[in-house]
N, C-alpha and C positions, 0 to 999 in steps of 0.2 A: 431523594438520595438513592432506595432502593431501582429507578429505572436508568437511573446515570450508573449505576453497578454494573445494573445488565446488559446497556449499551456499549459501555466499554471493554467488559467479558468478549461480549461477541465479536466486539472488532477485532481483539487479540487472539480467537479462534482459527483455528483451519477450518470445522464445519460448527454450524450451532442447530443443532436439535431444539426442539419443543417435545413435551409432551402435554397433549391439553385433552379434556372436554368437546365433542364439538360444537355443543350451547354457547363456547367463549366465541367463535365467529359471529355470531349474531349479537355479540353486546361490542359497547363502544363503551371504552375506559377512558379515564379523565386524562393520564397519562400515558401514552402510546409507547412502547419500548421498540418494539421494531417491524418494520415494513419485512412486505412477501419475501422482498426479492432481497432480502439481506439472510432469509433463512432455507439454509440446506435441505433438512428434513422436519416432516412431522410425524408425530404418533397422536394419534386420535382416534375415537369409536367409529363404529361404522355408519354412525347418526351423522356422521355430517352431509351438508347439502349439496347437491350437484352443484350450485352457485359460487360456494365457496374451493370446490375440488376445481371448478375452471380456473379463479382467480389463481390459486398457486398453481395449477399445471402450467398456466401459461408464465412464470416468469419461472420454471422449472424446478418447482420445491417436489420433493421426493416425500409421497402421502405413503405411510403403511398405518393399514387401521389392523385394531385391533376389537377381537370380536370376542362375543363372552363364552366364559366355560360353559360346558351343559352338563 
């Protein structure tokens, strides 16, 4: 139920944001809510991996990381 939520949330959207971890790129969930190229932007650390910043530049998701206080 909770990813038919979220799926339907997003299609109802003008843009859908994330904000994640960048450890969740490297795991695979049992249930997928949504592909690259259906999300606008992400917020995420600055851990995440060259590999995964290609996948969404190229279907043009807008990366702003977020880096920590000092």
């Amino acid at each position: 139920m909770h990813a038919e939520a979220v799926r339907n949330m997003a299609q109802s959207a003008r843009r859908t944001m994330i904000l994640t971890e960048s450890k969740k790129f490297s795991q695979v969930g049992v249930v997928p809510l949504l592909s690259y190229n259906e999300l606008d932007t992400i917020y995420t650390d600055d851990k995440i991996s060259d590999e995964a910043k290609k996948k969404l530049e190229a279907v043009n998701v807008q990366i702003v990381l977020a880096t920590p206080a000092e």
